[in-house]
ZAMARGU-4260 file (C-alpha; in steps of 0.2 Angstrom, whole numbers, plus 5000, padded with zeros to 4 digits):
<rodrens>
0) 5000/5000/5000 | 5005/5018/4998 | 5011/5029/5007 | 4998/5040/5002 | 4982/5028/5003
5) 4974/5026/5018 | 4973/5011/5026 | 4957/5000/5021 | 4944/4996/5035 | 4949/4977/5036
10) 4968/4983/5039 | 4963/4995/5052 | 4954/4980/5059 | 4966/4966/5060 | 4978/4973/5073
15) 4961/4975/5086 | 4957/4956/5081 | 4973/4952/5088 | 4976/4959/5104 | 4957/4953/5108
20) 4965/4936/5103 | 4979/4938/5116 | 4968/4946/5130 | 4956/4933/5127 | 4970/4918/5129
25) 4975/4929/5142 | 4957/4931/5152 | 4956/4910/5149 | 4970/4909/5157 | 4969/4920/5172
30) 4953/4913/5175 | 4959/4895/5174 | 4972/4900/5186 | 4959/4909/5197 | 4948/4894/5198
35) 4961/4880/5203 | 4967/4896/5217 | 4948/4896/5223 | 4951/4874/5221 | 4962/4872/5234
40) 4960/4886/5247 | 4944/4879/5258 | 4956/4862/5262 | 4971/4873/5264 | 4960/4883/5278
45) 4955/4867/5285 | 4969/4860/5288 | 4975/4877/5295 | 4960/4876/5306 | 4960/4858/5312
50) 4979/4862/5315 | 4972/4878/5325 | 4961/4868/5336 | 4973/4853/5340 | 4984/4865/5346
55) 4972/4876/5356 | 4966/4858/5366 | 4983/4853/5367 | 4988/4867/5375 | 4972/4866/5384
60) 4975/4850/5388 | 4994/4853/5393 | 4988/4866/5405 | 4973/4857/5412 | 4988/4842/5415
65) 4999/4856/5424 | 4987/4868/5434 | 4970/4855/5437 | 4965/4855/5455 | 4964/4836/5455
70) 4953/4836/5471 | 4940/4844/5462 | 4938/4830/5452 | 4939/4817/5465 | 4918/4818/5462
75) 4915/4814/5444 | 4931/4803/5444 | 4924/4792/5457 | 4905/4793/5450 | 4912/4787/5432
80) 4922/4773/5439 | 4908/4769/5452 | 4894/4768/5435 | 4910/4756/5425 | 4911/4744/5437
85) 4893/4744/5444 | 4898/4748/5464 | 4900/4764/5474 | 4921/4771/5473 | 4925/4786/5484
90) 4941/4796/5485 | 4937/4805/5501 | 4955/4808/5503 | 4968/4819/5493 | 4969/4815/5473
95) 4985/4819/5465 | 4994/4817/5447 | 5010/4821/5442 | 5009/4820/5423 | 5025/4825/5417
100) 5034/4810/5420 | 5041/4797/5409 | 5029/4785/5420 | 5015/4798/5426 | 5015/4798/5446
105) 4996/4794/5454 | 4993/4796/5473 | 4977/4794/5480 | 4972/4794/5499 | 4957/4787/5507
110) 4951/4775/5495 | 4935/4766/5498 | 4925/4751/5487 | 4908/4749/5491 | 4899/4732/5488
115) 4886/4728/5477 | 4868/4735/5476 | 4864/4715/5484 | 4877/4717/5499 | 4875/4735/5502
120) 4870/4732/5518 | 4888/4723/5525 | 4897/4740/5524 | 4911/4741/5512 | 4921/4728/5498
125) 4939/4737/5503 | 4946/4751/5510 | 4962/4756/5505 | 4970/4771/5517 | 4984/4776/5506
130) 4988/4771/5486 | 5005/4777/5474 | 5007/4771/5459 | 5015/4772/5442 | 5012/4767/5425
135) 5017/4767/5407 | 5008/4778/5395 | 5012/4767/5379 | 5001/4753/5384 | 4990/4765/5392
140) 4987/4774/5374 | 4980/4755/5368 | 4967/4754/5382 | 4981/4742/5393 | 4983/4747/5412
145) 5001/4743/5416 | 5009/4747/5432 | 5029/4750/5435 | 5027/4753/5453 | 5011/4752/5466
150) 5012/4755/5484 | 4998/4751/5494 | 4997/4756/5512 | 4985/4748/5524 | 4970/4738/5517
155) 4956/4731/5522 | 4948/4721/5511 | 4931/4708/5515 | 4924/4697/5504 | 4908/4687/5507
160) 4898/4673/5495 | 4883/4668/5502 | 4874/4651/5503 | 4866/4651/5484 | 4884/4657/5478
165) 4881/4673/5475 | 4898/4685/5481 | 4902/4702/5485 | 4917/4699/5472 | 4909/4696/5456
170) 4904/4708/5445 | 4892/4698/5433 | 4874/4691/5441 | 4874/4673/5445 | 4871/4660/5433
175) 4879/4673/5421 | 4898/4670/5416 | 4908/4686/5412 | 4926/4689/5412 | 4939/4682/5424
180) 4947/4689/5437 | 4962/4696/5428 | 4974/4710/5436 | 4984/4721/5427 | 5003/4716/5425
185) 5014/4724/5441 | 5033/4725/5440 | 5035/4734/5456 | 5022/4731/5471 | 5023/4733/5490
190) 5011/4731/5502 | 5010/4735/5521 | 4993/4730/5534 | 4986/4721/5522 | 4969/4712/5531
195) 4957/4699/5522 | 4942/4693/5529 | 4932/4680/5520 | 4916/4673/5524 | 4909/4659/5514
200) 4890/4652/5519 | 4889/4641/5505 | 4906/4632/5512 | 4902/4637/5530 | 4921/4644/5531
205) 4928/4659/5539 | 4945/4666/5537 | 4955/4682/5543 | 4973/4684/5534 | 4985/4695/5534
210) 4994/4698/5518 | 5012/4706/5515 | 5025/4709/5502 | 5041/4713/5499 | 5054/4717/5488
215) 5073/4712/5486 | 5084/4715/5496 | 5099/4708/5490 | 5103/4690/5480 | 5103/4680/5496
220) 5087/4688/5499 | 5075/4692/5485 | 5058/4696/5494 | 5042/4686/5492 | 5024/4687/5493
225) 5013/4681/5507 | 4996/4679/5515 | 4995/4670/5531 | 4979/4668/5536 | 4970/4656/5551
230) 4949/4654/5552 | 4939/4639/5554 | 4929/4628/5539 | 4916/4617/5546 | 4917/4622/5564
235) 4937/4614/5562 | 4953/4625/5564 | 4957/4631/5546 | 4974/4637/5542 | 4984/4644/5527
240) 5001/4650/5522 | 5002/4656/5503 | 5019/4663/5495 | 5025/4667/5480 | 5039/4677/5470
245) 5042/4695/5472 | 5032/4705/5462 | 5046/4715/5454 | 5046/4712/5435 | 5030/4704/5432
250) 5027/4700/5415 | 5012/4693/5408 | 5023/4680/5395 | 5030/4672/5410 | 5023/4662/5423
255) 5022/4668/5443 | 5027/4653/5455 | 5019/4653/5470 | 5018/4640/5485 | 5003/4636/5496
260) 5002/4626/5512 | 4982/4623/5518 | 4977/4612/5533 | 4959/4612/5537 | 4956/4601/5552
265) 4962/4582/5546 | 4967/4588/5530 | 4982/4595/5525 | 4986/4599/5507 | 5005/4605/5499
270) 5004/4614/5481 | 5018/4620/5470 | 5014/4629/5454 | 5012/4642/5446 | 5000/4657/5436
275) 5000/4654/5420 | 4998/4673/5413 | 5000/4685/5429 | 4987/4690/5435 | 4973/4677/5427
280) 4968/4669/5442 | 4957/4656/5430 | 4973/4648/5423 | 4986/4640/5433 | 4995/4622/5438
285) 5002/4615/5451 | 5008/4597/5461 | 5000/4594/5474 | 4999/4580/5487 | 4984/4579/5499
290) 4981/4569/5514 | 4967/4569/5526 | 4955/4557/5535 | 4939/4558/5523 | 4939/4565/5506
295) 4921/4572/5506 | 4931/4584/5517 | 4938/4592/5503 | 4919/4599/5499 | 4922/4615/5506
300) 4940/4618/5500 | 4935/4612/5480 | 4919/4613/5479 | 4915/4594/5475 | 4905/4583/5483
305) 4916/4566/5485 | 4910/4552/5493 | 4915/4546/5513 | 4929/4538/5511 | 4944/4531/5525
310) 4957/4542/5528 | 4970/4544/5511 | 4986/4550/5503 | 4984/4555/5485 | 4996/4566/5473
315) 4995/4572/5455 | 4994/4588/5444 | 4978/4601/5446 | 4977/4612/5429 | 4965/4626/5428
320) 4958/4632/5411 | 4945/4647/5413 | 4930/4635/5418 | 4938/4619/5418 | 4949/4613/5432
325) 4955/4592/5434 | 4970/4582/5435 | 4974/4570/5420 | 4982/4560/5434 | 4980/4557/5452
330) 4987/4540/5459 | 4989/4537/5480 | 4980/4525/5492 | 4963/4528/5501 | 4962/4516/5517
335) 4971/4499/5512 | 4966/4501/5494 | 4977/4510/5479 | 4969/4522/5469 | 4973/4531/5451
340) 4964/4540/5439 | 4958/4557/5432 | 4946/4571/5431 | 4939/4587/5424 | 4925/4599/5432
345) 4918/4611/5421 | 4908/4626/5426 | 4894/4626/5416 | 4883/4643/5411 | 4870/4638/5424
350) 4886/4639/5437 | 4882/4621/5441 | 4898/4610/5441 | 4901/4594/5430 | 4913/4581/5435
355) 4921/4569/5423 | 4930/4555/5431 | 4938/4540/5426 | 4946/4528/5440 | 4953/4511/5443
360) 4960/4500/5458 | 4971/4486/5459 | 4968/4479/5475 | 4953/4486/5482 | 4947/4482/5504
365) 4929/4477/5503 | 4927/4489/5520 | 4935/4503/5510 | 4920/4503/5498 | 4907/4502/5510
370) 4913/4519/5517 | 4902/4526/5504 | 4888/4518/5509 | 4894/4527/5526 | 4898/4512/5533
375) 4913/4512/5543 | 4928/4500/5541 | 4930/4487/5554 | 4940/4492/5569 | 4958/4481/5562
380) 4957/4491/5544 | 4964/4508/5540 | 4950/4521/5545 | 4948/4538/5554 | 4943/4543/5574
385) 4924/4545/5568 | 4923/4529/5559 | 4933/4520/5573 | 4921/4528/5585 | 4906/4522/5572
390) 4912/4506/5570 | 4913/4505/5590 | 4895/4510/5592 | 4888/4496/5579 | 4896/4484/5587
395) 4889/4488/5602 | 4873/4489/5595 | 4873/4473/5588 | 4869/4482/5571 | 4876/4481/5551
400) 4867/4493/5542 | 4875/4511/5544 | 4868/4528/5551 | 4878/4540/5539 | 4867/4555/5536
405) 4867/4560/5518 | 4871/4577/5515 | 4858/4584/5503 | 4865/4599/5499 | 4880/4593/5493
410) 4872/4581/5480 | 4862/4595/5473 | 4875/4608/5469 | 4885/4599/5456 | 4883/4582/5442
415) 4893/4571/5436 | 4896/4553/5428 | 4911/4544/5435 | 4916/4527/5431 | 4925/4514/5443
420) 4934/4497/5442 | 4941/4486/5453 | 4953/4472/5448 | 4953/4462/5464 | 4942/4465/5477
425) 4948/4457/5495 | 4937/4453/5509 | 4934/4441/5523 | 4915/4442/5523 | 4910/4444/5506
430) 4915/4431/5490 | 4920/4445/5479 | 4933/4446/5466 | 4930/4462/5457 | 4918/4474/5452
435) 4914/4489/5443 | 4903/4505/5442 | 4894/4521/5432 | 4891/4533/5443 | 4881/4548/5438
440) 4874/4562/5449 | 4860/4576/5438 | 4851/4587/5449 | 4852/4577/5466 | 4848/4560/5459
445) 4863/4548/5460 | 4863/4533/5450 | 4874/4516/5451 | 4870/4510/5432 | 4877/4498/5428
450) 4883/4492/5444 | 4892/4474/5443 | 4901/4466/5457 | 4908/4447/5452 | 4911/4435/5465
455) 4922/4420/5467 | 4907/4409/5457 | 4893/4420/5450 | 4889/4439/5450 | 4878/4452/5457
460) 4871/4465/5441 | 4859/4479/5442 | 4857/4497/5447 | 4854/4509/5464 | 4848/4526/5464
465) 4845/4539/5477 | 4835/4553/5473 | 4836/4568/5483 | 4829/4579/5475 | 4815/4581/5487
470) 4814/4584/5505 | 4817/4569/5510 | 4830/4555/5499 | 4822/4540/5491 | 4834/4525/5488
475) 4829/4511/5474 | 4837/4494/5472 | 4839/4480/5459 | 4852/4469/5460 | 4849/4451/5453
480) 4860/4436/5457 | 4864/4424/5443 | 4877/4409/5441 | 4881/4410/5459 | 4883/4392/5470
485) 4879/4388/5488 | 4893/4384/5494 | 4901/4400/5491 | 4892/4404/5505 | 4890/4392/5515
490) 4908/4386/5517 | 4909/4379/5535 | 4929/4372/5535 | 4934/4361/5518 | 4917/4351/5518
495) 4902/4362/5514 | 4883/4357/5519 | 4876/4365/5502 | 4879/4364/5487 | 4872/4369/5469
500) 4866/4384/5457 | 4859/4400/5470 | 4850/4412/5460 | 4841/4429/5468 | 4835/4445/5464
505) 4830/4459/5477 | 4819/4475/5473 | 4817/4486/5489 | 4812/4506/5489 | 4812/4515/5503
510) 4813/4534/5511 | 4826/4539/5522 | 4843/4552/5522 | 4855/4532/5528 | 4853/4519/5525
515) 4845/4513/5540 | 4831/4524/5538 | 4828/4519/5520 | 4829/4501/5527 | 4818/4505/5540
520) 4805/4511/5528 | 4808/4499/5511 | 4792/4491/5502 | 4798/4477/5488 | 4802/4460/5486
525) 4818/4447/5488 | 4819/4431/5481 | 4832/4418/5482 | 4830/4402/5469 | 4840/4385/5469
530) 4835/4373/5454 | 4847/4359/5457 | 4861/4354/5472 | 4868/4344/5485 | 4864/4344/5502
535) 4872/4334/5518 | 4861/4320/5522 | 4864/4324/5542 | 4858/4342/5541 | 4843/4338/5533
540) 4838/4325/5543 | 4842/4335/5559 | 4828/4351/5551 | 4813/4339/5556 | 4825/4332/5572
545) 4827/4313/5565 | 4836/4308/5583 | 4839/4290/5577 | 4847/4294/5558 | 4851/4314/5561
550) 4862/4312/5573 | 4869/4295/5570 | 4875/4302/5554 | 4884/4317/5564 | 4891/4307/5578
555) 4900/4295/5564 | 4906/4310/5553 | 4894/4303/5538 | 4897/4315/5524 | 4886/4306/5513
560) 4873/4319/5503 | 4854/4320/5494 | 4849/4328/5480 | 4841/4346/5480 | 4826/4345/5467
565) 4824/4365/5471 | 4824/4378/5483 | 4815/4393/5485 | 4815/4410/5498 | 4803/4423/5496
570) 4800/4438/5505 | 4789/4451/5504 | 4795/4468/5509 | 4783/4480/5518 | 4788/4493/5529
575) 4803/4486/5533 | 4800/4471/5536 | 4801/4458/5527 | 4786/4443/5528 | 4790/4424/5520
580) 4779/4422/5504 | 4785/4403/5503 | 4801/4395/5511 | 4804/4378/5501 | 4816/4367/5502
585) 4814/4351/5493 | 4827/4335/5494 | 4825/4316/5489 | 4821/4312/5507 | 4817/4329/5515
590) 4802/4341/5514 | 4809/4358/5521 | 4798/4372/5522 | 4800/4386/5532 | 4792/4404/5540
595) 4794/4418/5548 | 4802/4438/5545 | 4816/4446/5544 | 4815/4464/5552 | 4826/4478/5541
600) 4821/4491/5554 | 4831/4482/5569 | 4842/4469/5561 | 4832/4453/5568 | 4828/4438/5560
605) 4812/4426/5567 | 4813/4412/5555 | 4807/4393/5559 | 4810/4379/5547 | 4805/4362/5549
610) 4808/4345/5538 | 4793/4333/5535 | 4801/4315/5529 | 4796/4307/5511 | 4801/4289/5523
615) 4795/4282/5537 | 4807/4289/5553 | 4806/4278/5569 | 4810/4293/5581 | 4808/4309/5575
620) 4806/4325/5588 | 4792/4337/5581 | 4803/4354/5584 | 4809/4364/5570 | 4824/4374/5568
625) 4827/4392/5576 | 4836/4407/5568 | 4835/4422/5578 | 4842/4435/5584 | 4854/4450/5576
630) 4861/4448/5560 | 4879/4451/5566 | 4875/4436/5580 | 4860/4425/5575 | 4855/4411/5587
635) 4851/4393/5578 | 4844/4383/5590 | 4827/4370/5594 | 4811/4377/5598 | 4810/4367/5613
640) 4789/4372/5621 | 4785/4361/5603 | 4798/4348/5608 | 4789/4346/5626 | 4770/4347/5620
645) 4776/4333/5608 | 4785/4322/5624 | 4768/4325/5636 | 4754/4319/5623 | 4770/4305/5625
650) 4769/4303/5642 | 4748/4303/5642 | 4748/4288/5630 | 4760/4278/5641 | 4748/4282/5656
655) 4729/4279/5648 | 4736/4266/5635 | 4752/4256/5636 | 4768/4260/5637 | 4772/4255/5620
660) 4759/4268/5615 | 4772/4281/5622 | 4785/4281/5606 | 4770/4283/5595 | 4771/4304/5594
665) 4787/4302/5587 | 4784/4292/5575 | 4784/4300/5557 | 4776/4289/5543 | 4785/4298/5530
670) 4770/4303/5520 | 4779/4322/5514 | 4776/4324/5494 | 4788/4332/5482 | 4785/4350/5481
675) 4781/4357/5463 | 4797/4362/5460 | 4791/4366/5441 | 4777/4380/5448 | 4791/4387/5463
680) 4805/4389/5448 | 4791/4397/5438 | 4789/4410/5453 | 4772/4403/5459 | 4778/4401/5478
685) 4770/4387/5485 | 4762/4399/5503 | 4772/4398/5520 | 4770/4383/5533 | 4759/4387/5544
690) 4763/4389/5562
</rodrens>
C-alpha cells in the first residue's frame, strides 16, 4: 500500500482482532488459574483450622495436666468409675497426678470400694487408706493398664459369698459367666497391713489373713509374697500360708510361681505351681499332694461333693483352664486300697459343676468301699477317729446297716458321671473278686448303672439310685444274682453242707437320708432260687429232728449227701420288714419248708424251718429249727415248748394206754410229697407253713 492511501477498513481492523485474541487467551488463562486458586483454598484453611484447634486443646490439655486442682475432680472421677464397674468408689482423701513424667505419678488417699447394690448392707468391699502408683503411657494409649510401681498402704479388704453362691466379688449376676478375674501386669508392688476377711456360707468357712510383700533385698534375699491367714471351715481349725515370687518384673509372658500350704482340720494339702499369665487367676497348675482322714472333706475347700471315704494320701497335677479345672492324673492309696485316675469339672453357664472321672483300683478292701455307703471300716482296717468311733457304736449295737446321714446339699449343687473298676476285690466276709461301676449324679439324683460286682462263682448285676431331689432321699434297688453256688456261701471248714446253682434278685424302695432309715422304711420283694444241688444227708435229717438217723449220721462224721430238686425263699417287703411268701426246700428224702420275718428296721431275724420226711422215721422229735436274733450274731437253736408238748401227749399215751403207745408221737410215717418244683421255679411260691 502507499504511502499516500489510507489504510482499508479490514487493515485497520486486523491489529484489534489480535490483541482481543491475546487478552482473550490471556482472560482463559487467568481465570483458569483463578479457579484452581479458589480449588484448593477451603482444604488449605481446613487444615490450618484443624491444626488451629489441635493445638488450642493441646495446650488446653497441657495446661489442664499442669494447673487441674485434681481434688476437684475426685467427684465425677469416682462417679464414672463407680457407673464402670457397677459399685460405689469414693476418694474421700487427697487425689494427685503428676503428669510430666516418663511413667505419670498417681497418689490417692482414702480409697473406699463399696459392695454391690445386693450386699450394700455389709458396709464396704475394701478400704484402701493410702495408694501410689505408676504406670506406662504406651500401653495406656492402647486401652492396657500397666503398672511400673504400686504401693499400697493399709488395706482392708472383706469378701463374702453367700449360701446360693452369690459373692460380694463378682461383678456379673449369677448364673451369668463374664470375664475372669484378671489384674493388670505389676513389675513393682509393696504392700504393708494388708487384712482379708472372707466369709463363705455356702462352704460354711471363715478366714481372717493378713497379707504382705516385699521386695529384694539383695541376692541372698530376693523378697516374696505372702498371705497368712487362720479361720475355721466346718466348725474345724482352718489354716493357710500362701507365698509366691516378688512381684518385681512381672510380665504377663511368664509364669508367677507361687507355693501354698492349707490344713483344714484332718486335711492337709501342699501345692507348687504356678500362674500361668499373671494375674489370670482362671489359669494356673500345680503338684500337689493331699492327705486327710475323709475325702468328702475336701467339699468345702474344692467345691466337689466326694464320697465318705477312709482316711487317704493322694498326689497328681491340678490344671485350671477358665471353667475347667482336673488332674489328668491322680494316683495314691485311700484306706488299704490303691487308687489312680483322672478328672475334669467344668463350670457350666448355669454355674452348676460337672465332674468327669475316670478311676481304677488294683487291689481294692471290701470295707474301704462300703465307706460310701457310710459304713465304717472294721476296727483292724485303715480308718479315721469318727469311723473308729462308728464302727465302735455298731458293734455295740449289735447292728450292720449304717447311720451315715446323707448330705443333701452337697448332691444337689453339682453332676457328674464317674466310672469305677476294681481288679481284685479282698474281703473276709464277702465272695467277691471284682467289680465295677457308672456313677452319675443330675440334679440330686445319684445313680449306680450299671453296677456289677463278680464273685468268686457268679455275680451280682443291676442298678441303685438315690433321689434327693425332694425333702426327704428315696433309695431304689435292683440287683439280681445269677450263676452263683451255695457253697460260696455256705463254706463251713473244707466240707460244705450245700451245694448247687443259687440264683436271687432283690427290689426294695424305701425313704430315708442312711441307710437305716431307707431300710427301716423299704416296700419290695427278695427272692432267692436254687434249681438243682447237694445237700448233707445229716443236716437235713436234723431240720425235722430225726434223733435216730440225724444224729447217727453226725456222731459218725457221715458225709454222705441227697439231691436238691429246688429251693426257693421269698419275701415280701413292707415297711421294713420283710414277711416269708413261701420258704421251700425240697430233697429226695426231705420236705423243708420254712416261715417267719426278717426285720430291716432292727436287724432281727424270726425264722422257723421244719423238715417233713418222704420215709417212714422211727423217732423223729416234732421241733423245728430256730434262727434268731441279730444279723451280726444270730442264734440257731430247737424250739423246745414244741419239743415238750410233743413228749407230754408221749407221756399221756403211756399212762391211759400202754407203754408201747408212748413212742408213737414220734413216729413220722414219711408221708411228705415232692413239692412242685416246676410251679416254685416258675415264681408261683407254694404259701408259708403254717405255724
Amino acid at each position: 500500500m502507499d504511502d499516500g492511501q489510507r489504510p482499508s477498513f479490514r487493515d485497520r481492523l486486523t491489529p484489534l482482532r489480535s490483541w482481543s485474541v491475546r487478552q482473550s487467551a490471556r482472560a482463559r488463562a487467568g481465570a483458569s488459574f483463578a479457579w484452581r486458586k479458589t480449588k484448593a483454598a477451603p482444604w488449605k484453611n481446613i487444615g490450618i483450622w484443624t491444626g488451629g484447634v489441635f493445638g488450642v486443646l493441646v495446650a488446653t490439655f497441657v495446661l489442664f495436666l499442669t494447673f487441674a486442682d485434681w481434688n476437684a475432680l475426685r467427684g465425677p472421677i469416682s462417679r464414672m468409675a463407680s457407673t464402670a464397674i457397677g459399685r460405689e468408689i469414693a476418694i474421700r482423701g487427697d487425689l494427685d497426678v503428676d503428669p510430666w513424667r516418663l511413667n505419670p505419678l498417681i497418689r490417692v488417699e482414702g480409697l473406699h470400694i463399696g459392695n454391690p447394690a445386693r450386699y450394700r448392707e455389709r458396709g464396704e468391699f475394701a478400704i484402701v487408706n493410702s495408694a501410689e502408683a505408676t504406670v506406662r503411657w504406651l500401653p495406656l494409649l492402647f486401652g492396657n493398664l500397666d503398672f511400673v510401681r504400686l504401693d499400697l498402704n493399709g488395706a482392708d479388704v472383706r469378701l463374702y459369698r453367700s449360701a446360693e453362691g452369690v459373692s460380694n466379688w463378682s461383678s456379673t449376676p449369677p448364673g451369668v459367666r463374664g470375664k475372669p478375674l484378671t489384674l493388670p501386669a505389676i513389675r513393682s508392688f509393696s504392700l504393708n497391713g494388708g487384712q482379708l476377711r472372707l466369709e463363705d456360707d455356702k462352704r460354711n468357712m471363715v478366714l481372717e489373713a493378713s497379707f504382705t510383700t516385699r521386695e529384694s533385698r539383695g541376692a541372698r534375699d530376693p523378697g516374696e509374697f505372702a498371705l497368712m491367714g487362720e479361720g475355721q471351715i466346718n466348725n474345724r481349725p482352718f489354716k493357710i500360708e500362701l507365698t509366691g515370687a516378688p512381684l518385681l518384673n512381672v510380665r504377663r509372658d511368664r509364669p508367677y510361681p507361687f507355693q501354698a500350704d492349707v490344713t483344714a482340720g484332718d486335711t492337709h494339702i501342699v501345692a507348687d505351681g504356678a500362674i500361668t499369665r499373671p494375674f489370670n487367676f482362671r489359669n494356673w497348675y500345680a503338684n500337689v499332694r493331699g492327705t486327710g482322714a475323709d475325702l468328702a472333706d475336701l467339699y468345702p475347700l474344692i467345691g466337689l461333693s466326694l464320697p465318705n471315704t477312709p482316711p487317704y494320701n493322694l498326689t497328681g497335677r491340678i490344671e485350671r483352664n477358665g471353667h475347667v479345672f482336673g488332674m489328668p492324673n491322680v494316683q495314691g492309696r485311700v484306706g488299704d486300697s490303691d487308687l489312680r485316675g483322672a478328672f475334669t469339672a467344668t463350670r457350666k453357664p448355669d454355674d452348676r459343676l460337672f465332674l468327669e472321672g475316670d478311676f481304677q483300683t488294683n487291689t481294692l478292701d471290701f470295707d474301704d468301699m462300703l465307706t460310701v455307703l457310710g459304713a465304717p471300716p472294721s476296727v483292724q482296717e485303715t480308718a479315721n477317729a469318727e469311723q473308729r468311733e462308728m464302727a465302735q457304736r455298731l458293734r455295740a449295737q449289735g447292728r450292720v446297716l449304717p447311720d451315715a446321714q446323707l448330705d443333701i446339699r452337697r448332691v444337689r449343687n453339682m453332676d457328674a458321671h464317674v466310672s469305677y473298676r476294681a481288679a481284685r476285690v479282698r474281703s473276709e466276709r464277702f465272695p467277691l473278686r471284682g467289680l465295677s461301676v457308672e456313677v452319675s449324679l443330675d440334679h440330686g439324683l445319684l445313680s449306680l448303672n450299671p453296677m456289677t460286682l463278680d464273685l468268686s462263682r457268679g455275680r451280682i448285676t443291676g442298678s441303685a439310685a438315690i433321689n434327693a431331689r425332694g425333702d426327704t432321699p428315696r433309695a431304689d434297688l435292683d440287683v439280681r444274682l445269677s450263676n452263683a453256688r451255695l457253697e460260696s456261701i455256705s463254706a463251713i471248714g473244707d466240707n460244705p453242707p450245700l451245694t448247687g446253682t443259687l440264683m436271687g434278685r432283690a427290689r426294695l424302695s424305701g425313704a430315708g437320708a442312711s441307710v437305716r432309715d431307707a431300710a427301716a422304711n423299704a416296700n419290695g420283694e427278695i427272692t432267692f432260687v436254687t434249681p438243682n444241688g447237694e445237700v448233707r444227708e445229716a443236716f437235713a435229717e436234723l431240720t425235722g429232728i430225726n434223733i435216730t438217723r440225724g444224729l447217727g449220721l453226725l456222731l459218725t462224721d457221715d458225709d454222705s449227701t441227697i439231691g436238691v430238686r429246688c429251693g426257693v425263699a421269698s419275701f415280701r417287703v413292707r415297711n421294713g420288714i420283710a414277711h416269708a411268701r413261701s420258704i421251700v426246700f425240697d430233697t429226695d428224702t426231705m420236705l423243708i419248708q420254712g416261715r417267719g420275718t426278717v426285720s430291716l428296721r432292727d436287724e432281727t431275724l424270726d425264722l422257723r424251718l421244719e423238715g417233713d420226711p418222704k420215709q417212714v422215721r422211727l423217732i423223729r422229735l416234732g421241733a423245728p429249727i430256730t434262727i434268731e436274733g441279730r444279723w451280726r450274731a444270730p442264734e440257731i437253736g430247737v424250739d423246745v415248748e414244741e419239743a415238750i408238748d410233743q413228749g407230754g401227749i408221749a407221756a399221756a399215751l403211756a399212762t391211759l394206754v400202754a407203754p408201747i403207745a408212748a413212742v408213737l408221737p414220734f413216729v413220722d410215717l414219711g408221708l411228705a410229697e415232692d413239692a412242685n418244683c416246676a410251679s416254685l421255679l416258675a415264681g408261683r411260691p407254694q404259701p408259708a407253713r403254717e405255724g
